[in-house]
N, C-alpha and C positions, 0 to 999 in steps of 0.2 A: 273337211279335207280340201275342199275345193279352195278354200277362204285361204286355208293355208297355203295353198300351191300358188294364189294370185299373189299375196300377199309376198311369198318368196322370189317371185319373177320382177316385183316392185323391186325389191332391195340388191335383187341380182342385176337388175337394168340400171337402177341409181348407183353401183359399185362402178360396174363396166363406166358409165358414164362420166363419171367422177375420175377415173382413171384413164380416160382417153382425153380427156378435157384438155390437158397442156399440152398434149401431139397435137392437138387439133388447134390450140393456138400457135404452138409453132411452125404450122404447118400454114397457116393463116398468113402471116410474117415473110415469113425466108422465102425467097424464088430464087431460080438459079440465072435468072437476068439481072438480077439487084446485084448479085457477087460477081457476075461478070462485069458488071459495070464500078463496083468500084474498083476489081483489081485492073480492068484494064486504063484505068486511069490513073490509080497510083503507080504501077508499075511502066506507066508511057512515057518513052525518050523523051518530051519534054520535061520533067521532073526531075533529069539526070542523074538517075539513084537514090535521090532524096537525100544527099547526105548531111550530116549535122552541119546546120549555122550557115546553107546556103540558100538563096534567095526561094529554089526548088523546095527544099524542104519547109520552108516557111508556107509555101505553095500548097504543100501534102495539111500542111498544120488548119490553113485557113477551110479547107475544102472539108476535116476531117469536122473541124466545128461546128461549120454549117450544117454540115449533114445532120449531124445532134442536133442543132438547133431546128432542123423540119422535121425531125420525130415528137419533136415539142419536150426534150431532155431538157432538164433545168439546170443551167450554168455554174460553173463553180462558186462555192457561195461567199469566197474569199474575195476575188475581182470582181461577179457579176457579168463573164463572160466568160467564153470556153478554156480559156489559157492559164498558163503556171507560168510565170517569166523563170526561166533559168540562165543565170550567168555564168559563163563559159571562160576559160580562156583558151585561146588557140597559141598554139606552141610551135613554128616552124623552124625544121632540121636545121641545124647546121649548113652554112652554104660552103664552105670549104672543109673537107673533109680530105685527107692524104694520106693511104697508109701504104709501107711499103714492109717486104719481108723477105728478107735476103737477095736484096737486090728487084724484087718484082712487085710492081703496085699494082695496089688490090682496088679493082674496077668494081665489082659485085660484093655489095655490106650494106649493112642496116647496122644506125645507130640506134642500139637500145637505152643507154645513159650519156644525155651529153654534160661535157666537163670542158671548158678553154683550156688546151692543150698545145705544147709544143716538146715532142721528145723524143731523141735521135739516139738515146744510148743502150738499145736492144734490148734484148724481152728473153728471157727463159720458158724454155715449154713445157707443159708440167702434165702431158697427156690430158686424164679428164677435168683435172684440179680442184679434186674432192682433196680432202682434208689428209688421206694418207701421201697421197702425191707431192705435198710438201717437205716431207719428211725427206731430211738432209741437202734440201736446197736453201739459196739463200736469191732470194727475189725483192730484197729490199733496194726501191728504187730504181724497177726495172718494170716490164711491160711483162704481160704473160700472155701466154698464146695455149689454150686450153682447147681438147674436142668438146664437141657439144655432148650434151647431158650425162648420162654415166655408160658401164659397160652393158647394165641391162635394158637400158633404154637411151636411141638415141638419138630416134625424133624430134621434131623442132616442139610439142608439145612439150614432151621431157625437158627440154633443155630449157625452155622460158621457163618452167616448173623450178629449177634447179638454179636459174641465176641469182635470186636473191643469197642462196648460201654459197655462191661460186665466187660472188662480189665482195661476200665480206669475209671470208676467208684471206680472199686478194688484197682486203685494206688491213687486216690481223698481221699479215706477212710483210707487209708496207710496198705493198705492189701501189704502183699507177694508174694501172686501167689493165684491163681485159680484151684480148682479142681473142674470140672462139670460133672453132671454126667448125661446119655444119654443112652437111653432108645432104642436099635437098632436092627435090625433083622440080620441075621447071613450075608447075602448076604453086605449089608449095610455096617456092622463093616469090612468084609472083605475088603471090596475098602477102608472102613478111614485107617483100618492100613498101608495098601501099600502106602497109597499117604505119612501119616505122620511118619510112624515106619522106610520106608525103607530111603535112599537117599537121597535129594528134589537137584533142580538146581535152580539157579537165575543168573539174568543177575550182573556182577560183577558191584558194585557199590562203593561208600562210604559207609564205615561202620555208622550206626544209630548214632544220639548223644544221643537218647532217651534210658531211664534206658529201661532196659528188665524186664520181671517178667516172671515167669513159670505157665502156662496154660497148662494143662492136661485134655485130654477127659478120664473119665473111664466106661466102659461097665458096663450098669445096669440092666441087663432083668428085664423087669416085674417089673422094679423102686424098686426094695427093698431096696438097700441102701438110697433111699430118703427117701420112706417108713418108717426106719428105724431112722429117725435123726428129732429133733424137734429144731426148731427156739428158742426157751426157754433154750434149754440147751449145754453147749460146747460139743465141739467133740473131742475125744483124737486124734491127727491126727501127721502125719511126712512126710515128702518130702526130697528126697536125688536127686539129678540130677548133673551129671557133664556136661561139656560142649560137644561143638560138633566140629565135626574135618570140616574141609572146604581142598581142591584144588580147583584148575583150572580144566577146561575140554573145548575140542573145539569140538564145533560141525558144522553146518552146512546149511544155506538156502540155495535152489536149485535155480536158476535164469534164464529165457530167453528171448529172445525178437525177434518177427517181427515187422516190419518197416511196416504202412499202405500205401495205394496205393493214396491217396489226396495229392494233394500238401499239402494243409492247414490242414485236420484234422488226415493228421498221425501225428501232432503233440499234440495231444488226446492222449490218453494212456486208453485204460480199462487194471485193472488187472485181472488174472485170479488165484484164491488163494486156497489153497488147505493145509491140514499139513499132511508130512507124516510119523510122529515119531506114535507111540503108547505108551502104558504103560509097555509094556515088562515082566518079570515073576512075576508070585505074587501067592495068594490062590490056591492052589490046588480044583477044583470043584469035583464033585460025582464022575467021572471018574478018577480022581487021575490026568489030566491033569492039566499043570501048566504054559504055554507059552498062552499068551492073543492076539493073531494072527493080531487082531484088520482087519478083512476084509471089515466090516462096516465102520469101525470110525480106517482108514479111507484110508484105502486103494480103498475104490470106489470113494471117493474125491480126492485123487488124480489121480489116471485112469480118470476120470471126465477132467481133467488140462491138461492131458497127451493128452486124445483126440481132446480136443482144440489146442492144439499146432501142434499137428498133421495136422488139417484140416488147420486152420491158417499159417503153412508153407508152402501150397499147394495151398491156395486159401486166399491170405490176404484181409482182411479186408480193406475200406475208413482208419478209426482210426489204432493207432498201439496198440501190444499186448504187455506186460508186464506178463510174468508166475512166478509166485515166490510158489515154494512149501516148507511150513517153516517146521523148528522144534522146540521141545521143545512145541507145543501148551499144550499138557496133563500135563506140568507141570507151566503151568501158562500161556498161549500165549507166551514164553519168545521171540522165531523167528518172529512173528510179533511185536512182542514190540520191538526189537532191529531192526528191518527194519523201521520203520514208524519213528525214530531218527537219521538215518543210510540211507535215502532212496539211490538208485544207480540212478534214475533222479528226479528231483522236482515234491514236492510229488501235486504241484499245475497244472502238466501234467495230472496226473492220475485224469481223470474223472466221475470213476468208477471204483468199485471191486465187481468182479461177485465171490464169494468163494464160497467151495464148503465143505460141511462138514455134517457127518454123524452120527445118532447112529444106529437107523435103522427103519423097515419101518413094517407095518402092512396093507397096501392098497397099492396093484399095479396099479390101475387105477390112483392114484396120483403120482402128485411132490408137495413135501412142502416146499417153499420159505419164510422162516424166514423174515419178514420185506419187502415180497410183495408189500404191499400198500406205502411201507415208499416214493418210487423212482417214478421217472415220467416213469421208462423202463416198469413198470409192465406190459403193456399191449403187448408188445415184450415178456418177459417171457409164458405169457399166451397162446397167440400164438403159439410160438414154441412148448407147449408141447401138446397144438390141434392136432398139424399137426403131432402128433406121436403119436397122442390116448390117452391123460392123461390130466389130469384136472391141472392146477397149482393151488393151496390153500394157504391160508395166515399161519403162526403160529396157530396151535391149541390148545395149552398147553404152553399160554404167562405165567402160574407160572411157568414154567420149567427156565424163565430169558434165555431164548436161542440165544436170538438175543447178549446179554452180553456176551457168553461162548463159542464163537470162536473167532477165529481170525480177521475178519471183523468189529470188536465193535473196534481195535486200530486204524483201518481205516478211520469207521466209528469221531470216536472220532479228529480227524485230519479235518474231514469237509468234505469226499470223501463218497457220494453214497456207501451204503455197503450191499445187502443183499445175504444170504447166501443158497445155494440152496441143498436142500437135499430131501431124499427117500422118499417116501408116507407116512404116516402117519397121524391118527385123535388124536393119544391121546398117551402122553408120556408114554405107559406101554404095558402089553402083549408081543408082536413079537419083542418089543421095547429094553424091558427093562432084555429081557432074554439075550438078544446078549451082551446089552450094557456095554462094561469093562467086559468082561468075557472069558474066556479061550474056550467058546464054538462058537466062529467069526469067525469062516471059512471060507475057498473059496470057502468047497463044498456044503458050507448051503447056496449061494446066489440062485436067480432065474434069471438066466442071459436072457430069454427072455425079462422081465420088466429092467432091469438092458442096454439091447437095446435101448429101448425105452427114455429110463433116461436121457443117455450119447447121443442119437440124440436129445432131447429137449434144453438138457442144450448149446451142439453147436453148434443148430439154431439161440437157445436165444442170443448167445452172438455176433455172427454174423448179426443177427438183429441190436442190441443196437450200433454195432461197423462201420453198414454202414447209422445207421440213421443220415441225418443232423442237426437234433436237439441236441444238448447237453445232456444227463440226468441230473437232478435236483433229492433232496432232495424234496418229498412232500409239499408244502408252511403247516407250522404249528408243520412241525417234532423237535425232540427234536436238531438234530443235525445239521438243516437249516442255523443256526445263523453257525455256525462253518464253513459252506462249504461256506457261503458268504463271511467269514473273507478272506478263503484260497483261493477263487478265486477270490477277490475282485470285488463280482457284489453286 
């Protein structure tokens, strides 16, 4: 009996042991001086928000390499060093823009579609200019002048949602262009002008064969200019728009890889995804500050990557790891979308992408896992952030479309397990939505005790998912099931 009682304390102590083992390697890894030290360098006014294709972000890119390069992460195995060349083009507004509307020119717009434009012979208003709204007008040849998005929704979210079929309604009718007008709060028009007024990048392609038309947002507080215009009658209206200038620009994905310790399943791949571009300068806020540091979104996703690789060079995982920290995400995913075309191994390896992406957070007792339930890992995620004091929770704010507006939806869309793990949060506003895209995301506004705790759940979790024998799966019924069946052919 006794034999048997030691005997069981054996196998109870080797259980517990075996099962504390990866806390105690990540625990080994992660300090909360590491993550202060890289967010407070990626998100430092010298860096200028890091944004795409400027000298700053090339700055974030070389810094982000090195650093993989001293965990002794082995380079991408396509170049032989940390980088993805991504070619760009940069797109600059239109420099004469003129719109006027019954006599009054319109100071406050964003060009959404430019088109060479000269035309002075008025515009019909057609309320929201859904498809019933045309009904017994004739706007052939004429400008329109539309509210933003429709009657149940009429946020500037709504209405970018709703311009591709507001556009071509407009060219069905033989309209010219579009002027809509949009109803926004100061914070709001702030971020449309920077994204539309300043720059824009895209990944270089074929030029369109499709004709262009010019689509213009104009600021309306308090709708007076809709206010002011009736269905019944023309509008004296004019549009002047020259074109816009384009180069090239190269920017930059950050790349790395450990090798797992299985014979068989280091040939698995989890990626670990993260973007570390920002928006760079724009609006000056109430302080007269004008650099948008971006320490949230996302310099704690990438510190997030960073820590993973870290631990991962030290302690590898069964499966092997793939780090790819992109850019360009804030101006469209462009670094994920030119990687998942572009992959550096078959993208039918990659069995998972754990990414990491942030606005920001309102509850420290949480992690919110974008698309939680989508994966078979959930319960590995879950876990992990048990075991460091925090709840993991599904999406709270599924209107926000967030699982779509990182990086992991190109992943995703490819047929690869994709959810994205970020800071606490119940509800897309407050602590959220102050930080978010704003010149006030700094290093010294995070809480790096919870910010501890974050960065040891997420590198549990993934060391979890990396030494389980099972595969992860897409949810049986998810959207993106049929895709990842295609691409792994089960």
């Amino acid at each position: 009996m006794k034999k048997f009682a030691f005997l069981f304390l054996v196998v109870l102590s080797t259980t517990i042991t075996f099962g504390q083992s990866d806390k105690i390697k990540v625990q080994e890894t992660v300090t909360k001086s590491k993550i202060e030290g890289h967010i407070y360098f990626l998100a430092d006014d010298l860096l200028k928000g890091r944004e795409t294709g400027t000298p700053e972000n090339k700055i974030a890119a070389s810094y982000l390499a090195n650093t993989l390069r001293s965990y002794g992460v082995k380079p991408n195995p396509k170049t032989g060093d940390y980088y993805q060349e991504v070619t760009l083009q940069k797109i600059a507004p239109p420099k004469d823009v003129i719109i006027s509307i019954n006599g009054s020119t319109i100071k406050d717009y964003a060009v959404l579609d430019v088109a060479v434009t000269d035309f002075s012979k008025g515009a019909v208003y057609l309320g929201y200019g859904l498809e019933q709204d045309y009904k017994g007008k004739s706007v052939d040849g004429k400008l329109v002048i539309v509210k933003a998005g429709s009657a149940d929704a009429k946020d500037a979210r709504a209405a970018f949602g709703l311009r591709d079929l507001k556009r071509e309604l407009a060219k069905q009718n033989g309209a010219v262009g579009v002027l809509e007008l949009l109803d926004a709060q100061e914070q709001m028009w702030g971020f449309i002008e920077h994204n539309f007024n300043a720059p824009s990048l895209d990944i270089v392609k074929e030029e369109s064969k499709k004709s262009n038309m010019p689509y213009v947002w104009i600021l309306d507080k308090g709708s007076n200019i809709a206010n002011s215009l009736s269905t019944n009658k023309p509008v004296a209206a004019s549009l002047t728009m020259s074109d816009s200038q384009k180069e090239i620009v190269k920017s930059q994905n950050v790349i790395g890889i450990v090798e797992g310790t299985d014979p068989t399943l280091k040939n698995e791949y989890i990626i670990y995804s993260g973007h570390y571009d920002h928006v760079g300068i724009g609006t000056p806020d109430e302080t007269g500050d004008v650099i948008y540091n971006g320490a949230r979104d996302n310099a704690v996703g990438t510190t997030t990557v960073l820590s993973m690789a870290e631990n991962l060079a030290k302690y590898p995982t069964k499966r092997s790891a793939l780090f790819i920290l992109f850019t360009g995400e804030e101006k469209g995913l462009l670094g994920s979308s030119f990687y998942v075309e572009n992959p550096v191994l078959p993208l039918e390896q990659m069995v998972y992408c754990f990414n990491s992406d942030n606005g920001g957070y309102n509850d420290t007792s949480l992690a919110t896992i974008i698309g939680l339930p989508r994966t078979t890992a959930a319960q590995h995620i879950k876990d992990a952030a048990s075991a460091f004091g925090l709840t993991a929770i599904d999406d709270p704010a599924p209107e926000q479309g967030l699982f779509d507006r990182s990086d992991n939806v190109n992943f995703a869309a490819k047929g690869i397990p994709a959810p994205t793990f970020s800071l606490g949060f119940t509800a897309f506003n407050g602590d959220v939505t102050k930080y978010y895209h704003r010149p006030g995301d700094e290093a010294n506004t995070l809480d790096y005790d919870y910010l501890f705790k974050f960065f040891s759940a997420y590198v549990l979790a993934g060391r979890n998912i990396g030494n389980d024998p099972v595969t992860p799966t897409w949810t049986a019924g998810d959207k993106y099931e049929a895709a990842g069946k295609a691409l792994y052919k089960n």
